[in-house]
Steps between C-alpha positions, in 0.01 A plus 500: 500500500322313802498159520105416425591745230766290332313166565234629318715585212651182440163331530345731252856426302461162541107482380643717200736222397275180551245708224799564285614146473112404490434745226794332285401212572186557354599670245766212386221220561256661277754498205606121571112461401583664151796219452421253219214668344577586138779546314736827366810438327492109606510575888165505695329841574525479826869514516547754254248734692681395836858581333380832366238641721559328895800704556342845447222394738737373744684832490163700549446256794862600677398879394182417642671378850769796476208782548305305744806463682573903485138521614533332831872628555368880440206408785800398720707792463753325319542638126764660327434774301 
């Protein structure tokens, strides 16, 4: 791989990981705005829908990240098959 090729994999990498931790990020924020309203079993809503749900959707965010990865390393020549 040529060097202008491998820069511009790690800065398409690197782009790839700021809007992973962004998308989290996001993602974790908007259920911290869920915290304290109502009430299910005696804790507040919000943390029983962060408990229960904010792990799958942090897993679909690393799946998310995974492909996008593949994508770029498959336009680089680097994949495994």
């Amino acid at each position: 791989m040529a060097d202008a090729d491998y820069t511009q994999r790690w800065r398409e990498t690197a782009i790839l990981a700021a809007s992973t931790v962004a998308v989290a990020t996001v993602v974790i924020l908007l259920f911290l705005g869920f915290v304290g309203s109502g009430d299910a079993e005696g804790y507040p809503t919000g943390f029983v829908l962060a408990a229960t749900i904010l792990p799958f959707l942090l897993v679909a965010v690393v799946f998310w990240s995974v492909r996008r990865q593949d994508v770029i390393d498959r336009r680089h020549g680097l994949f495994e098959d």
